[in-house]
ZAKE-615245 format. One record per atom (N, C-alpha, C, CB): residue in three letters; x, y, z. Coordinates in steps of 0.02 Angstrom, whole numbers, padded with zeros to 5 digits, always signed. Glycine has a CB too. Example, Ala and Ser with C-alpha at 12.3 -4.5 7.8 and 13.67 -1.06 7.14 Angstrom:
2
ALA+00660-00284+00390;ALA+00615-00225+00390;ALA+00660-00165+00390;ALA+00565-00224+00452;SER+00642-00112+00354;SER+00684-00053+00357;SER+00645+00002+00394;SER+00704-00030+00286;
This chain:
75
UNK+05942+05072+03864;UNK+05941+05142+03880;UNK+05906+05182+03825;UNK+06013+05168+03892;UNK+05888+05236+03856;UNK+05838+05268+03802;UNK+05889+05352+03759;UNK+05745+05298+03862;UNK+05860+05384+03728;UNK+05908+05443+03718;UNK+05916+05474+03777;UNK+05887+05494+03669;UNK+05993+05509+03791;UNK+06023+05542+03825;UNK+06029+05499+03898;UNK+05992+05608+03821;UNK+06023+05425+03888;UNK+06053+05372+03927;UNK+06026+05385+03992;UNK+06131+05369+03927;UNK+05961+05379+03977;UNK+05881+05371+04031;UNK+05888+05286+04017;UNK+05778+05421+03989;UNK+05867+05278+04079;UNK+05839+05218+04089;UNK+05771+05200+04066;UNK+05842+05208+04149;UNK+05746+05143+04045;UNK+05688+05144+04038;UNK+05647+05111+04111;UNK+05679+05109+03971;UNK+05626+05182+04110;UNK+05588+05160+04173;UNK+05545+05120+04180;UNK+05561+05199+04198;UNK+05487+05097+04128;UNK+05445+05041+04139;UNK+05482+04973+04153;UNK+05402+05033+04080;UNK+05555+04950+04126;UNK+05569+04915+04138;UNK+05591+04886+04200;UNK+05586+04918+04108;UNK+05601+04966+04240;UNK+05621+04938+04311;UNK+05559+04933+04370;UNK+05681+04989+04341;UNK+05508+04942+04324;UNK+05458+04931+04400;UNK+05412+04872+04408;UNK+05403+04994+04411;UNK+05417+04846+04454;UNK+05384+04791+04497;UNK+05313+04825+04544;UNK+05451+04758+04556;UNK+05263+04805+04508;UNK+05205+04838+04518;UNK+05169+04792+04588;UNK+05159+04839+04442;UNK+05199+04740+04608;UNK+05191+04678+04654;UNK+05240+04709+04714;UNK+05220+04594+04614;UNK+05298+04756+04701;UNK+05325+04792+04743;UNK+05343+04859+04732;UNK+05368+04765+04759;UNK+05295+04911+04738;UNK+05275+04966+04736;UNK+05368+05009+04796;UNK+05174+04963+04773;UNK+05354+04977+04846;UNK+05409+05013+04899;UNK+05456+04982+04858;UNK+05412+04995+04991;UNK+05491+04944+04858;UNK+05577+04920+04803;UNK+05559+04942+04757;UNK+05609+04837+04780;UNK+05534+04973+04724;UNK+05518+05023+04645;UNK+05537+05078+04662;UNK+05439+05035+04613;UNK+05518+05105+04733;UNK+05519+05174+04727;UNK+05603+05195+04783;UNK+05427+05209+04762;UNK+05605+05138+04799;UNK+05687+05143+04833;UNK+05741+05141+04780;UNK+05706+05075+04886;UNK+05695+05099+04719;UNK+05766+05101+04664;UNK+05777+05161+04622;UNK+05763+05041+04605;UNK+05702+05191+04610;UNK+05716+05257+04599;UNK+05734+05309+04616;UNK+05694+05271+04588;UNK+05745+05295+04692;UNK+05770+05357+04734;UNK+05844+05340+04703;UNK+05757+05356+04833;UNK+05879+05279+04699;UNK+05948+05251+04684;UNK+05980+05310+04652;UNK+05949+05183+04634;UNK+05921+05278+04582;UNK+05935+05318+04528;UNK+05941+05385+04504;UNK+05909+05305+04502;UNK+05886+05421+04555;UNK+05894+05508+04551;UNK+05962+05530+04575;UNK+05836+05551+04601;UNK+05989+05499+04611;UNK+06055+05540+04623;UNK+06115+05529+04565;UNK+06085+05518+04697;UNK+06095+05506+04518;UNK+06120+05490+04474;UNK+06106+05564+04438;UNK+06097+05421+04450;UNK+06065+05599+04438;UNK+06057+05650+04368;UNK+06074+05703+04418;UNK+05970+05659+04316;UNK+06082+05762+04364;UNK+06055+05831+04409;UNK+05993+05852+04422;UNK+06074+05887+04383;UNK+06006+05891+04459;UNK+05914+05917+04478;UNK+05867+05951+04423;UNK+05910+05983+04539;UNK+05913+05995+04376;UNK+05892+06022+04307;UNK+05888+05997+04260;UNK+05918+06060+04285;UNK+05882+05919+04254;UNK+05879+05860+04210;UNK+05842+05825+04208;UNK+05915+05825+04211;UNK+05806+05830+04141;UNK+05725+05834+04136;UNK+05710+05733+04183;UNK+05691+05846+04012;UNK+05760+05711+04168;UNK+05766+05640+04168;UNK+05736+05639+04263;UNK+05863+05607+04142;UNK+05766+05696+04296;UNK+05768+05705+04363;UNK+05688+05697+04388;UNK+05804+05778+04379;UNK+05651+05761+04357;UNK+05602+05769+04362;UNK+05543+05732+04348;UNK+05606+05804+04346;UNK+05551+05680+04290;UNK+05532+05601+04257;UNK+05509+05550+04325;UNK+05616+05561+04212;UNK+05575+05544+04341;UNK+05602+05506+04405;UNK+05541+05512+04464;UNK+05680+05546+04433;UNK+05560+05584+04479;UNK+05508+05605+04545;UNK+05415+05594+04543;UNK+05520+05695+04554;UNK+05409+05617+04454;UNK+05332+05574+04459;UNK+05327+05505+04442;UNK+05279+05602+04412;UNK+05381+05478+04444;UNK+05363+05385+04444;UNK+05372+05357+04517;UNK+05427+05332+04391;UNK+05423+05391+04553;UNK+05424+05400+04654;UNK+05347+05414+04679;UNK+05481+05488+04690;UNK+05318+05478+04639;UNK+05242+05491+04660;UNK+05202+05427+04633;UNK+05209+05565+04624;UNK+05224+05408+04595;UNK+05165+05336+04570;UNK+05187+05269+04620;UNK+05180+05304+04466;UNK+05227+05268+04642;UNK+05258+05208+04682;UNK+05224+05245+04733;UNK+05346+05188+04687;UNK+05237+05279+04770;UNK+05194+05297+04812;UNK+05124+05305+04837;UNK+05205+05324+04810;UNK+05090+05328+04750;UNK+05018+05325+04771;UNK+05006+05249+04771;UNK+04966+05367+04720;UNK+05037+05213+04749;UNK+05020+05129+04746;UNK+05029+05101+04805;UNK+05065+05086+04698;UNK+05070+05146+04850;UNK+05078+05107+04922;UNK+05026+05163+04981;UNK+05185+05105+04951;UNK+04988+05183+04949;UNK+04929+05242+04978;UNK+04951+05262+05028;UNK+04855+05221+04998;UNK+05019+05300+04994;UNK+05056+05351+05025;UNK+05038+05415+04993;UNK+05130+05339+05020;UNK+04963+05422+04995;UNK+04964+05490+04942;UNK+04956+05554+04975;UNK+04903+05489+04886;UNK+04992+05571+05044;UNK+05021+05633+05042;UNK+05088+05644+05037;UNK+05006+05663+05089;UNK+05131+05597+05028;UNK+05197+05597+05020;UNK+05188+05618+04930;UNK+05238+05513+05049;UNK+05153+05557+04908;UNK+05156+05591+04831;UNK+05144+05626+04813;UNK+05140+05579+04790;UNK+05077+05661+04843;UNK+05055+05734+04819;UNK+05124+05787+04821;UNK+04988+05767+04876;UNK+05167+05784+04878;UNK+05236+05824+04899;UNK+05266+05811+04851;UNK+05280+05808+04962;UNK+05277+05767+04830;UNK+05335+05743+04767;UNK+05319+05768+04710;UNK+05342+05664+04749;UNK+05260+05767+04694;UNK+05227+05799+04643;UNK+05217+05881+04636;UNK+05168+05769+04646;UNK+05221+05901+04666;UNK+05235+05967+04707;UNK+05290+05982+04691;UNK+05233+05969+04778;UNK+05340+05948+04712;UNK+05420+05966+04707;UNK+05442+05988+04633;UNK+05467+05896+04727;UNK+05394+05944+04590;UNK+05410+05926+04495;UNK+05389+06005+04483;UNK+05341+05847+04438;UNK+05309+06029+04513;UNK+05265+06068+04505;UNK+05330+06111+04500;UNK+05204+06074+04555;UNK+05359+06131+04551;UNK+05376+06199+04559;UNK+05438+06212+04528;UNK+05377+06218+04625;UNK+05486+06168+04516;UNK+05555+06121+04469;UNK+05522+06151+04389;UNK+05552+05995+04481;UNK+05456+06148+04373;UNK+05441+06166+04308;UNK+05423+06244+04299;UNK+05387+06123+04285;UNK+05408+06269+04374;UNK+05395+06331+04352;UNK+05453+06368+04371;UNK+05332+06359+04377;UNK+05496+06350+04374;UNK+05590+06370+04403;UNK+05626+06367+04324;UNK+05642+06285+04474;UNK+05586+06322+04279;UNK+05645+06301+04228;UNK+05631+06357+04169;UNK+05637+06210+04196;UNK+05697+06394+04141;UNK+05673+06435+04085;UNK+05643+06380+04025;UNK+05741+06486+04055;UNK+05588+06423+04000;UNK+05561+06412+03922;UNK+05597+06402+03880;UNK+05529+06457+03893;
């Protein structure tokens, strides 16, 4: 585990299975809150599992989601 007991995410991805990468990370987001930077981490490694399964309007959305999650969060 990394500080503030993040997972290390490189360790959990299987680049040979792009979809079980991005199902385990869905696992895992419900694990944080939504205002937790760890949350937002999460959602662009879902957008990278995704663009790897050339799902890239789903990821562009996901990525989107982070987009607007950062312009919501105070400075």
């Amino acid at each position: 585990m990394l500080p503030q007991n993040l997972p290390d995410f490189d360790l959990l991805w299987d680049y040979d299975q792009p979809d079980q990468t991005e199902t385990k990370f869905r696992e895992i987001l419900l694990q944080f809150p939504e205002d937790d930077s760890a949350f937002l981490e999460l959602l662009t490694q879902i957008a990278r599992a995704q663009g790897l399964q050339r799902k890239f309007d789903q990821a562009h959305q996901t990525l989107d989601q982070v987009e607007r999650r950062l312009r919501e969060t105070p400075r």
